[in-house]
N, C-alpha and C positions, 0 to 999 in steps of 0.2 A: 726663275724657276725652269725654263726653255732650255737653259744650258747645262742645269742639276740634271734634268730627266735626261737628258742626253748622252750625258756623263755617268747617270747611273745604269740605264740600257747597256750602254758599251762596255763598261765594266764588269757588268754582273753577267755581258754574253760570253767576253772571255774567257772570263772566270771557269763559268758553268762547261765551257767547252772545252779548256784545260783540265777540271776537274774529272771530266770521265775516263784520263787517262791515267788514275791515280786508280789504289787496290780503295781507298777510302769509296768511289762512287759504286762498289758493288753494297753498299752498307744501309742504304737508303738515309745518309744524312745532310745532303745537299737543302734541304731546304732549311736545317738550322743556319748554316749561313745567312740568309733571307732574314729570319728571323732575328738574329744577332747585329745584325745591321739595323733592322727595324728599331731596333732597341736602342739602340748606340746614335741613329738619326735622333729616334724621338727623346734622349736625353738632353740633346743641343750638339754633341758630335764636339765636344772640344778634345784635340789631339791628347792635351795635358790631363786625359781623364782617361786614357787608356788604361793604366798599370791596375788603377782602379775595377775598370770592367771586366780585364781577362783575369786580374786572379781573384776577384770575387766571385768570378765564375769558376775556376779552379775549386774553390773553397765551395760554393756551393753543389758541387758533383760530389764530394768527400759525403756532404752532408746527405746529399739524393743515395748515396749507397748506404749510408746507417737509416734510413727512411726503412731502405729495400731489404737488410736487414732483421730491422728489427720487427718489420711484417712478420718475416718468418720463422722468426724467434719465436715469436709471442704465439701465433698458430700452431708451432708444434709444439707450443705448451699448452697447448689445446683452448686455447679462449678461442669465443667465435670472431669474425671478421670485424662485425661493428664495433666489439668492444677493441679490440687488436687496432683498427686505424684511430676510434678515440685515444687510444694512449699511446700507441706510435707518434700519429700525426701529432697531435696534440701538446708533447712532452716536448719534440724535437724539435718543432716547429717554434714554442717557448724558445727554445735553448737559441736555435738561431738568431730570433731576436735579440736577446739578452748578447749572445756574443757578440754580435756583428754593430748590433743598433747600439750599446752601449760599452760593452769592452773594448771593442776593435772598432768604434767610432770614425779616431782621428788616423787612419790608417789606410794603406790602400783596399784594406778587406773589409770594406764599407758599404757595398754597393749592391740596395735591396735586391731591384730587378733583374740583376746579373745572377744574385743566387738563387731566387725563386726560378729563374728560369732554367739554372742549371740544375735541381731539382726535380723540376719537369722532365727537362729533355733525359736526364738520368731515367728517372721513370720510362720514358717512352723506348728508352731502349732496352728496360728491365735491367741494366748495369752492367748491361756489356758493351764493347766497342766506346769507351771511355777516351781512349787516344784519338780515335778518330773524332768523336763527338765536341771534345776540348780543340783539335786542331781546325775542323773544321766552324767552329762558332768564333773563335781566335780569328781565323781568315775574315768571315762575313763583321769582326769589329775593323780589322785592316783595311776590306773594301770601303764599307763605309767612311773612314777615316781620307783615303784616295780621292773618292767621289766628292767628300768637303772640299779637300785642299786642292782638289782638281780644278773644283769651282771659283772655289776665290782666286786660284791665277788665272783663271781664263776671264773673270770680273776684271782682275786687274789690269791683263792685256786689253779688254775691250774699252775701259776705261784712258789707258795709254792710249788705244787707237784714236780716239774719240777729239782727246785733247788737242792730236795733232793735226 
């Protein structure tokens, strides 16, 4: 774990210092990175589950702007808010299930936490800056993915050191 944290520090300091020389770091979405990572560590971080994570995240930003949407559909059809997020959230929220969990099962557009959170982060930027949001959550699944395979070669240099 000594040489993951070390690997992650060093990674995520580049990163983040790289990053502010991109137009993306005027946007305030540096910390999905973090969190996309977070995600992608506490799934188990296997390489072979990427395709999975970034366009289930793709897919779930589709689904975070008919969210954003149909809020305001439903409001300027004049229903009040609570009933507006019960049958927003509600309906859509079904549907993603139903899509993802059962249609789109055996597929790469599987991957609950990926969508719920692209959902979120959709949300939090009220559905703007979707490029940036998708590339920068994309990066923080890449770091992560770095930081593993960083770690199992340095395991296995240290384990080569060792033997010899």
């Amino acid at each position: 774990m000594v040489s993951l944290s070390i690997i992650v520090g060093v990674v995520f300091g580049v990163f983040c210092c790289i990053f502010q020389f991109f137009p993306l770091s005027n946007l305030n979405v540096l910390w999905m990175a973090f969190a996309s990572a977070a995600l992608y560590f506490n799934g188990g971080g296997n390489t072979k589950d990427f395709p999975n994570y970034a366009l289930s995240f793709i897919a779930g930003c589709a689904w975070g702007l008919l969210y954003i949407w149909g809020v305001g559909f439903l409001v300027k059809a004049g229903l009040s808010v609570p009933l507006t997020l019960l049958i927003d959230v509600g309906v859509i929220t079904a549907a993603v299930c139903l899509v993802h969990f059962i249609l789109l099962a055996k597929t790469w557009l599987n991957h609950a936490p990926s969508i719920f959170m692209a959902i979120a982060f959709t949300f939090s930027l009220g559905g703007k800056d979707l490029i940036a949001e998708i590339v920068t959550v994309i990066c923080g699944f890449i770091l992560a993915i770095i930081c593993l395979e960083g770690n199992k070669l340095f395991a296995g240099l240290s384990k080569k050191s060792e033997a010899e």
